[in-house]
Structure formats: C-alpha cells, structure tokens
C-alpha positions in Angstrom: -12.1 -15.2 4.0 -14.0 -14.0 7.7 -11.3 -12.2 8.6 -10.6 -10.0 5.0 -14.0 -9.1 5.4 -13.6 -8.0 9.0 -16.0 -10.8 10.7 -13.5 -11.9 13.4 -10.6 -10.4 14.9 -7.6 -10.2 12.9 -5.4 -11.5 16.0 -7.2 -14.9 15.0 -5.7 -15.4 12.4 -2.5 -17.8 11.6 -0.6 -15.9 9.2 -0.8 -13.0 11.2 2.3 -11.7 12.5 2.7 -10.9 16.4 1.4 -7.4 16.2 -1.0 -4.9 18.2 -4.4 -4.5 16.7 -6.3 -1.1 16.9 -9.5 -1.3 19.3 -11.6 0.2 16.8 -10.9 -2.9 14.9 -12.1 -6.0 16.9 -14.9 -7.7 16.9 -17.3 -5.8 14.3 -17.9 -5.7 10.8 -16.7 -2.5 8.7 -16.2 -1.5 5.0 -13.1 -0.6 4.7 -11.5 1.7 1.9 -10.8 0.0 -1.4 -7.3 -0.1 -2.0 -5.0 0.8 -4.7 -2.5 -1.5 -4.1 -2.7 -4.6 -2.1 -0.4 -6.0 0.5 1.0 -8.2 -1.6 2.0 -5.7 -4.3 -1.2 -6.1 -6.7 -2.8 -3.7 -8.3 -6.1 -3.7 -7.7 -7.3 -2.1 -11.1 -9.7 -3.4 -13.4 -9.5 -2.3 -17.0 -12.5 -2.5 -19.1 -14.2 -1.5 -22.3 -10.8 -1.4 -23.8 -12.1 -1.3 -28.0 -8.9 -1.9 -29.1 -8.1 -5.7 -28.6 -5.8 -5.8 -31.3 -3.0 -3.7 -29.5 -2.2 -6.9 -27.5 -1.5 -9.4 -30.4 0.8 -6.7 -31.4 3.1 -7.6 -28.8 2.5 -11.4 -28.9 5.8 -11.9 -26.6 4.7 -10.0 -23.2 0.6 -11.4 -23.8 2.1 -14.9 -23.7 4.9 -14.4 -20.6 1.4 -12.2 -18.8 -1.1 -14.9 -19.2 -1.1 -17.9 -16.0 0.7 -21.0 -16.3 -2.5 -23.4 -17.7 -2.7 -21.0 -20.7 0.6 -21.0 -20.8 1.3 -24.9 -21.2 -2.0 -25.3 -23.3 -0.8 -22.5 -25.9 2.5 -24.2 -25.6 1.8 -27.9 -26.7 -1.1 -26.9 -29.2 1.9 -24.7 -31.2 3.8 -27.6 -31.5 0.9 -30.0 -32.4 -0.2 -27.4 -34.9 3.0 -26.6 -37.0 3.6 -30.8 -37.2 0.1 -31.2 -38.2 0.2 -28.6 -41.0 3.9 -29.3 -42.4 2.6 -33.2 -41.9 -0.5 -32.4 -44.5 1.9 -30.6 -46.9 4.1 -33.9 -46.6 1.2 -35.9 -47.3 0.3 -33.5 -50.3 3.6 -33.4 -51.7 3.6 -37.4 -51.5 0.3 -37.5 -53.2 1.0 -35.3 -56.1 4.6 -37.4 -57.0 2.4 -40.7 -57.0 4.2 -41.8 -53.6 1.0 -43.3 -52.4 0.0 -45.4 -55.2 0.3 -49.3 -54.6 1.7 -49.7 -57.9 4.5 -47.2 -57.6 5.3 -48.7 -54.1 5.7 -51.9 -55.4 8.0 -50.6 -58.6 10.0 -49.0 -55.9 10.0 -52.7 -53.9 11.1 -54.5 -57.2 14.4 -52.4 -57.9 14.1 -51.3 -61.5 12.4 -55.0 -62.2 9.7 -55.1 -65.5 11.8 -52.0 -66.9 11.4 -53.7 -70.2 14.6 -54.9 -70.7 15.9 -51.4 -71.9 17.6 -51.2 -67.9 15.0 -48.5 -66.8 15.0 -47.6 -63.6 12.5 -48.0 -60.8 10.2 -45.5 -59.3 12.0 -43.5 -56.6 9.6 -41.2 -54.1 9.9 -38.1 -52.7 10.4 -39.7 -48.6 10.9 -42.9 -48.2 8.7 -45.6 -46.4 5.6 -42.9 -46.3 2.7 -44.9 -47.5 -0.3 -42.6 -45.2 -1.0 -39.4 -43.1 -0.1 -41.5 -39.9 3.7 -41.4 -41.3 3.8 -38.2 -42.9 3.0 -36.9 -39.5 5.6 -38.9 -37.7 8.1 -37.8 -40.6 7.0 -34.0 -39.8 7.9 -34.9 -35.7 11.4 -36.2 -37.0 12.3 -33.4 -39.6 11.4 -30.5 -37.0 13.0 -32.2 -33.9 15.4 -33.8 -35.5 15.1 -37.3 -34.5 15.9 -39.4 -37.6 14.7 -43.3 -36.7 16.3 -43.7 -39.8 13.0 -45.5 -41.8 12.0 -42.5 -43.3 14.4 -40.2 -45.8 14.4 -37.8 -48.1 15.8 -38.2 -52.0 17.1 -35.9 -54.5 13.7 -37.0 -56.3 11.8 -34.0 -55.2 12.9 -30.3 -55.0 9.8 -29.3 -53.6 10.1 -31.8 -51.0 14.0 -30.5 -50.4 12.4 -26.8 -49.9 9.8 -28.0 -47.7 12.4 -29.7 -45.7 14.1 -25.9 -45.3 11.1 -24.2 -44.3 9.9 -26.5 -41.8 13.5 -26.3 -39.7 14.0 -23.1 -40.1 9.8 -22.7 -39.1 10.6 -25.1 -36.0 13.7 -23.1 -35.2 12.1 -19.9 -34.7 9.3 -21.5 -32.5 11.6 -23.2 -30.1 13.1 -20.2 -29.5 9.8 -18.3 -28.8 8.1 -20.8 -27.0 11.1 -21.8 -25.2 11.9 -17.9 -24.4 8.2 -17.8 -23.0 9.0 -20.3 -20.1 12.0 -19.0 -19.2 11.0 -15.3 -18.9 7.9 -16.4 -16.6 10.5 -18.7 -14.3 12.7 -15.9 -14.3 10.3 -13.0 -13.6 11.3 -9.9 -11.2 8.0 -10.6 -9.0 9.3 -13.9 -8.1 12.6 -12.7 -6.5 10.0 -9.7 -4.8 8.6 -12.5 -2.8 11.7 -12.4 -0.1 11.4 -8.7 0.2 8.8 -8.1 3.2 7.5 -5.1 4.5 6.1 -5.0 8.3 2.5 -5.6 8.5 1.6 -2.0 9.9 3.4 1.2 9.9 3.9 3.6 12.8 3.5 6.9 13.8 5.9 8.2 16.5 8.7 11.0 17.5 12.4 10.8 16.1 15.0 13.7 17.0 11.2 16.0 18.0 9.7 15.4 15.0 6.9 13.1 13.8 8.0 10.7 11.4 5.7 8.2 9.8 7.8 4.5 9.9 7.8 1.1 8.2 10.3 -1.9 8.2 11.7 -3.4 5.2 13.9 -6.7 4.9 15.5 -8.8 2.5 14.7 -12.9 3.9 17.9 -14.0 1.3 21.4 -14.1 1.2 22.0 -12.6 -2.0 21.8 -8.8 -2.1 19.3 -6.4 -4.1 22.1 -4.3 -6.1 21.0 -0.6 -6.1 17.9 -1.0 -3.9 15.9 2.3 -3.6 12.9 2.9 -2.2 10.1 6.1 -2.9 6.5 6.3 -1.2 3.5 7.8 -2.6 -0.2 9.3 -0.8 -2.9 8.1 -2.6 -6.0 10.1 -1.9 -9.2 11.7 -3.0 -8.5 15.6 -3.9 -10.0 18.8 -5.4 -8.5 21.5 -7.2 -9.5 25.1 -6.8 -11.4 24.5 -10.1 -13.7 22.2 -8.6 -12.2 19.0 -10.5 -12.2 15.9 -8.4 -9.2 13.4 -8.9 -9.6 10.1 -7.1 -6.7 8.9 -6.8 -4.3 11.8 -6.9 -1.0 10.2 -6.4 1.4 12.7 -3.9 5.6 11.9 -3.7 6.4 11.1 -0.2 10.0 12.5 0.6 12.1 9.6 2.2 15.0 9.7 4.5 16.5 6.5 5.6 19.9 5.7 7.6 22.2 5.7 4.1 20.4 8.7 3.0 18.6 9.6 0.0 16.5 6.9 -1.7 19.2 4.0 -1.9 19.4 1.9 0.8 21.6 -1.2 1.6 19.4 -3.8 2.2 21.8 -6.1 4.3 19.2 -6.2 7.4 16.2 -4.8 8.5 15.8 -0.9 8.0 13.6 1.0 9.3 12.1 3.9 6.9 11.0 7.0 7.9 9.5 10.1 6.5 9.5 13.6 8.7 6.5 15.1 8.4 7.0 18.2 7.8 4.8 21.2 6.2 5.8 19.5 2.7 4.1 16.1 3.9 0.6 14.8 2.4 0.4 13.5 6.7 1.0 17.1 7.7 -2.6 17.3 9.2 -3.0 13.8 10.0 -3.7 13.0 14.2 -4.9 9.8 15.8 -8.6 10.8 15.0 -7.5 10.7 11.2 -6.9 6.9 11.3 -9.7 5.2 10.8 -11.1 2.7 8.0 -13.4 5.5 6.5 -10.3 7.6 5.9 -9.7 8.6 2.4 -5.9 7.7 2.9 -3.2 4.7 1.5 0.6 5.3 1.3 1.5 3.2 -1.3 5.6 2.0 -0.9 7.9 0.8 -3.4 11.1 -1.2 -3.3 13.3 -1.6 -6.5 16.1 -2.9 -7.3 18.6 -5.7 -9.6 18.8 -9.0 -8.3 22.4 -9.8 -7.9 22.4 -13.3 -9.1 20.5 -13.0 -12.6 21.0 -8.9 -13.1 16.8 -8.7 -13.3 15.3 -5.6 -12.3 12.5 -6.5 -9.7 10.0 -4.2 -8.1 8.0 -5.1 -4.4 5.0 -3.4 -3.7 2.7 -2.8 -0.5 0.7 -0.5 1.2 -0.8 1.1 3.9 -4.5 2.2 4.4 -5.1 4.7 7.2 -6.3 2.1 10.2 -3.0 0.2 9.5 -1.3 3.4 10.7 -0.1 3.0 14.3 0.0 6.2 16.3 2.3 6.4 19.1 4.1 3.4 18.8 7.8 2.3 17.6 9.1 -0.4 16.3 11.6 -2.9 18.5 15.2 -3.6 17.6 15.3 -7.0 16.3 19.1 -7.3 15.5 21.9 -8.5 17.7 25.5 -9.2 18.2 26.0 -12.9 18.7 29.1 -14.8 18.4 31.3 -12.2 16.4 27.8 -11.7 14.1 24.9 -9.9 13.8 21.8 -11.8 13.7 18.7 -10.5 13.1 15.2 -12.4 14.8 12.5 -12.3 11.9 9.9 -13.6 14.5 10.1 -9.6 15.6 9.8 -7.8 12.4 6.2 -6.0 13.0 6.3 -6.5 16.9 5.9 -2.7 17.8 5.9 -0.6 21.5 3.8 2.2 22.7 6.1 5.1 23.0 4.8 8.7 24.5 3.7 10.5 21.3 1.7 13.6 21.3 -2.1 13.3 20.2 -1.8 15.9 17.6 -0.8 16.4 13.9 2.5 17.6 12.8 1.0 21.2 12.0 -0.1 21.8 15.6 3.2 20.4 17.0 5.1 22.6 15.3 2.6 25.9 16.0 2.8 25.2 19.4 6.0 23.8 20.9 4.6 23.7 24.4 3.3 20.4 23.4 6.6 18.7 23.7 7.5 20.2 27.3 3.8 18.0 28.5 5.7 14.9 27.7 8.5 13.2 29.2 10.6 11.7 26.2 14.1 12.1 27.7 16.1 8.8 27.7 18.3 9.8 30.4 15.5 10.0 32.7 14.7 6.4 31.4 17.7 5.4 32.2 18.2 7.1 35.8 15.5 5.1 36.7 16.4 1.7 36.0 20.0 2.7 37.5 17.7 3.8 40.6 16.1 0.7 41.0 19.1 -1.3 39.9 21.1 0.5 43.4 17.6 -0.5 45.8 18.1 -4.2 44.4 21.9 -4.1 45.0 22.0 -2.3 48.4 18.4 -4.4 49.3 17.4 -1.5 50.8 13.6 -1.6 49.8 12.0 -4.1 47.9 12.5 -4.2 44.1 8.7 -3.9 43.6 8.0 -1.0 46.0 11.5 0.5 44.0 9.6 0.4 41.0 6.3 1.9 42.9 8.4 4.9 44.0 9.5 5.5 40.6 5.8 5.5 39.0 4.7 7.7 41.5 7.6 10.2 40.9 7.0 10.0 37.3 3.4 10.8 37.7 4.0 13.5 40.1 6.6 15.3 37.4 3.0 14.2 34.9 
C-alpha cells in the first residue's frame, strides 16, 4: 500500500521485477496521473447515476457470470432452495385439497379397503404416498426435481393435478440446472483467466532502431499452449482540444504497430519485443526526456487478443503505460538462448533493460535536424573493434587488460 502511493521506493518492493527506476521517482511522495487502465488490465471506470437499472435484469445470464464468486454461490444455493420450497408448498396443497392429510383417510388407506361395508369398496388412495406433513412434501419436491427416488414416497394415477405438477417441476428443475450450472462454468472458463499468463514488461522504453526512435515493450506467453491468431494494437490516451475549443479527456489515438512478423499478428512462441516508429503520424512525435514525468497528461494503453488454443475462447490482456514508466534511452536485453539443440528463454530477464546512447530530443527535432545523429556514436562495428582490441592486448599480454580498456575510453571520449 506505501509503495502504490509512492511513500518508499519502488525497488523495495518484492514483487517488483529487476528493473531501473527513474531518479525522479525515489524517495518522495507524488500524485501521479490517474489511469485509464491499470497494470493489470482493469479498467479503472466508475459508472454512476445509471437510471435505468432494469437494462441489467434484461440479460440475467452475463449479470450472474459478472458478479464475484460469494454472490455467485449465494444466488446459486438460494435458487435451488427456492424452487423446492415453492413446488414443496404446492405438494403440500395439492395433498391437503385430496384429504391426504386427514388421520382418517391415512388410516383407510392403512386398512386396505377394510369397513367398505361389505359391498367390496375400495380404500382411500392419495395423491403421493407416505406424505403425512410439509417436512415430507419438501423432501418429495428434493426427490422429484433431482431425481432421487428413496422409493417411500410415490406418485398414483389418483391425482391428475398431481401428475401435471410432477411435469412442471422437471421440466422447471431442468431448465435451472442448465442455467445455474452454465453460470459456473462460464466464470471457470472466462477469457481473463487464461490472460493471466500473458505478461507485459513492467516499463516500456524509448530508444533508436535502424535511426529512428521507436517506443518498445516486451510481451510473453508463461504457457505451453499457444494464443491462436494473437494480435496486438496500442492506443494514446490523453487530454485534447479541438479547434472549437471542446475539451475531450480521454481522447483515445491508434498507435501504429510494427513487430518482427509484421502487421498486427504476432506469434507468440517467446518473448517479442514491440515497437512503434515514431514517426510524424505518432501521438509521441513531440515527446523528449523532459516529457516523462508523473504530471504528464500521457498513458499508452496496450492490447493483446487472441483464442486460446485449448478451449477456442477469445481472451483479451490489458496493461498500460503512464508517462514516468517510459524509459528514455534504454533497450531491452536479449533473454533467449540456444541451449542443448533448444531455445530457452530466462523469464528472470523480462523487464531487465540497458542504457543505450539515445539522443535527448523528440522525434520531430531528430528528423529536422539530422546532425543530431552524427554527435553520437551508435555504430556496432566500432563496439566491436574495441572488444577485438582489447581481446589482442589480453592475448599478446602486451599491456594490462585494465589499462587496454583505459586506452579505449579515452579514445572514445576523444572521438566525443
């Protein structure tokens, strides 16, 4: 609770994955941005003064599968207990109007056809057997709609109100069964369960790819079984103004994607990384460093959907990223390998990011004014001719390896 309100240092905190935090985030208080949509995937909407209540007992189905599992269950055995309560009282009726539960009749029944008179009448014969209270036309209700049978109680041919009570209350149990028991099963089986193996990294990065600026997340799949059809779209949630003067809050702006498959599909075998190019199309075009802050009216909302392979259920993760969980300048590390003839991929990695030379400036000015690129050095094969330089000094031992690396800083500085 101290750390979602920003009282200690997030770094603190055990669930936290192994990531940098910003320095403008440690050790101080700060009210941060609300947000549209929380890390998790919620939705962080209230709805009120809806006048229409009825709407939702329209659709009795979906109120029942959204409400949580104690309403659930509670709704769930008081149905039950209701319908044999009221078919038990119409039992009970029934018995009452045919003289069932009269001590006279029950002992007529007892005798056989005995005192008939001698002219061979016969005895009294009820509606259901062996019901002599409320107590057992309630137990007789519980065997008739779950079909039980104990076998004490029966019906006779005495009664044909009795027989069409007998036909309403199966065909009434039926169709509760199948609702109640279609209930539990759609909220064991919903999509957002399956969406609880889909993970998103914990922060999202700004950095260069192929001399652009591309804004970057990480997605993975923690399960075996495959997300058929996976795509994945991104939208800018932010506060904007027309040329009219109207004011939307929460103006929600497409985000084009690109990913290694291309388009919005994606194969969701490992971890991907997600990019977008900011371009002069991008809602980020005129986002720099000083931009990302917790008072910054910006959150980039991302959304992974997809059929589960194993039940064919359409499931939909959610996250999302406020504007001080933007990392500028960094990149995230590999985290898959070839071991053994497989790939394997170290989860313990997923958010771990790197500082990577990026220039402190938005997209717009980088691409007004390509001199900005020539400043920094971002060519791998001079990354690589050093470590093959100081590889040779270790090898032909003719320095140390430490003043090898020294030489190299100061050569890189120099060229600086």
């Amino acid at each position: 609770m101290l750390s979602r309100k920003g009282l200690i240092p997030e770094e603190y905190v055990l669930t936290r994955l192994a990531e940098d935090v910003p320095e403008h985030a440690r050790y101080r208080a700060r009210e941060r941005r609300a947000r549209f949509v929380g890390k998790n995937g919620a939705c962080n909407v209230a709805h009120k003064n809806i006048r229409e209540q009825g709407r939702f007992l329209q659709d009795v189905f979906t109120t029942l599968v959204d409400l949580k599992w104690p309403h659930t269950l509670v709704i769930f055995t008081m149905s039950f207990l209701c319908s044999w309560l009221l078919f038990a009282m119409v039992w009970w009726l029934i018995a009452f109007a045919h003289g069932d539960l009269d001590q006279s009749t029950r002992l007529m029944h007892m005798r056989g056809g005995e005192g008939g008179g001698g002219l061979g009448a016969p005895g009294f014969v009820p509606c259901v057997t062996e019901m002599h209270s409320f107590t057992s036309a309630f137990l007789f209700s519980i065997e008739v709609q779950v079909t039980i049978g104990f076998g004490g109680r029966m019906m006779t041919e005495e009664c044909p109100a009795a027989i069409f009570m007998l036909i309403v209350q199966n065909i009434a149990g039926l169709v509760l069964n199948s609702i109640m028991l279609g209930c539990i099963f759609m909220k064991t089986a919903q999509a957002h369960r399956r969406a609880e193996t889909l993970i998103f990294s914990k922060h999202a990065v700004i950095a260069l790819r192929e001399g652009k600026l591309c804004f970057m997340l990480r997605v993975g799949d923690l399960r075996k079984s495959m997300i058929i059809s996976a795509t994945i779209r991104m939208q800018a949630v932010k506060k904007t103004s027309s040329l009219e003067g109207e004011v939307v809050p929460l103006n929600q702006i497409d985000i084009q994607m690109e990913n290694p498959v291309g388009g919005n599909s994606i194969f969701l075998v490992s971890p991907l990384i997600i990019y977008h190019v900011i371009d002069k199309n991008s809602p980020l075009y005129e986002v720099s460093p000083a931009n990302l802050h917790h008072h910054e009216d910006l959150e980039v909302i991302v959304i992974l959907e997809g059929v589960v392979e194993t039940t064919g259920i359409t499931t939909q993760a959610r996250t999302s990223y406020l504007a001080d969980e933007i990392l500028w300048g960094q990149r995230f590390v590999p985290i898959v390998t070839e071991e053994d003839g497989q790939y394997s991929v170290d989860y313990s990695k997923f958010g771990n990011t790197v500082k990577v030379p990026t220039p402190n400036c938005t997209a717009k000015q980088l691409e007004e004014d390509k001199s900005i690129m020539e400043a920094i050095s971002l060519s791998p094969r001079g990354t690589t001719r050093k470590r093959q330089y100081i590889e040779n000094c270790e090898k032909q031992r003719e320095v140390p390896f430490a003043r090898c690396k020294l030489v190299v800083q100061l050569v890189g500085q120099f060229r600086g």
